[in-house]
C-alpha positions as CSV (number, residue, x, y, z in Angstrom):
1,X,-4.8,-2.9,-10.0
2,X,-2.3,-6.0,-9.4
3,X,-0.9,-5.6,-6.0
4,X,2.8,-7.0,-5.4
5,X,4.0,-8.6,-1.8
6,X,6.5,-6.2,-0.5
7,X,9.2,-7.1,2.6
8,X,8.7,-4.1,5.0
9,X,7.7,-4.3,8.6
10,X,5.0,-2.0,7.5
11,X,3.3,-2.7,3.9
12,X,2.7,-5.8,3.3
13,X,1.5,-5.3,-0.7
14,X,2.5,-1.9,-3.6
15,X,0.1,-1.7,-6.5
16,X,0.7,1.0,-8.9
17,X,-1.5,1.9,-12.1
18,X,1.0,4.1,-14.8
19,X,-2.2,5.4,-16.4
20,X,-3.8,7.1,-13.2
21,X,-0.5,7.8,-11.5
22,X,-2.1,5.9,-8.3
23,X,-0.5,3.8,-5.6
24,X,-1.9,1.3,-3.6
25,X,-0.3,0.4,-0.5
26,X,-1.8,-2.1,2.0
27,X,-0.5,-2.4,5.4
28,X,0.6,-4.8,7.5
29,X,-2.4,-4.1,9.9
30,X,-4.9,-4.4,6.5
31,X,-5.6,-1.4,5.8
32,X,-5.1,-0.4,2.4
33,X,-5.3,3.4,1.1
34,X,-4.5,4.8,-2.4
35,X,-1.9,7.7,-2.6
36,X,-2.6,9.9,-5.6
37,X,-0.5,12.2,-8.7
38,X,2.5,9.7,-7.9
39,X,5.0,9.9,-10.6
40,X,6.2,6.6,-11.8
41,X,9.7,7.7,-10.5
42,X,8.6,7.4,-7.1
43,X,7.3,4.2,-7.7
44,X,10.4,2.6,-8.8
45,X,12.2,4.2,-5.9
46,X,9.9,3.3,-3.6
47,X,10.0,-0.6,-5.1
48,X,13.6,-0.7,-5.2
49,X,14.4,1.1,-1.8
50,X,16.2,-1.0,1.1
51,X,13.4,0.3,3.4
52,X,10.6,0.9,1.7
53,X,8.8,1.7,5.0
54,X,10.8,4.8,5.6
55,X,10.7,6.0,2.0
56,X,7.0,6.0,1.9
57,X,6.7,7.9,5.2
58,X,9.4,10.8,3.9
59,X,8.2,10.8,0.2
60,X,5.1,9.7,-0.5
61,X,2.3,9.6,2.6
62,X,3.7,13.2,3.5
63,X,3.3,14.8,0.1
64,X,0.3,12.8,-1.8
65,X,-3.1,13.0,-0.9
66,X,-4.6,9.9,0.0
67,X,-7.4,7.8,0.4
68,X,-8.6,5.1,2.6
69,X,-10.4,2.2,0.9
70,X,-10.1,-0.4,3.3
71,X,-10.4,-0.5,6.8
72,X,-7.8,-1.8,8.9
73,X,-8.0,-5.5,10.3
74,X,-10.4,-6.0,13.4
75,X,-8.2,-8.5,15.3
76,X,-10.4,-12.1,15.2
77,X,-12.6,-10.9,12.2
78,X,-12.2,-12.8,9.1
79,X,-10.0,-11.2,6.2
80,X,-11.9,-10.4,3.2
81,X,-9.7,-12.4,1.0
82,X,-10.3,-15.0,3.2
83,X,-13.8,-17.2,3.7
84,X,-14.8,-17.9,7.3
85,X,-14.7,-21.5,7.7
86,X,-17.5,-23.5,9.1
């Protein structure tokens, strides 16, 4: 799933797959967790919303049941996008 950079103090990136009516949403801290049965209206709402942060807290993480795929960053550990230089 193709995830997008978001501005939001907390996501940093929305993915979204039509076909499975799944979001992804990573968070500023690096976790990232997908949020199932979310109707594509939601995730146009959600996209287009002048704080997205707030809209997924009221609409989405209260009412779809999720699923953590990713832990959170350890502060100091590399990122796993990123290789540890020598």
């Amino acid at each position: 799933m193709e995830m997008v950079d978001v501005t939001s103090s907390q996501l940093a990136q929305v993915g979204y797959d039509p076909a499975t009516c799944v979001l992804a949403v990573r968070f500023r801290s690096g976790g990232l967790y997908h949020y199932r049965n979310v109707p594509p209206e939601k995730h146009a709402v959600l996209m287009g919303s002048d704080s997205m942060g707030s809209y997924f807290h009221r609409h989405i993480r209260a009412l779809h049941e999720s699923e953590r795929i990713q832990e959170p960053a350890v502060p100091g550990a590399a990122s796993p996008t990123t290789k540890e230089q020598p």
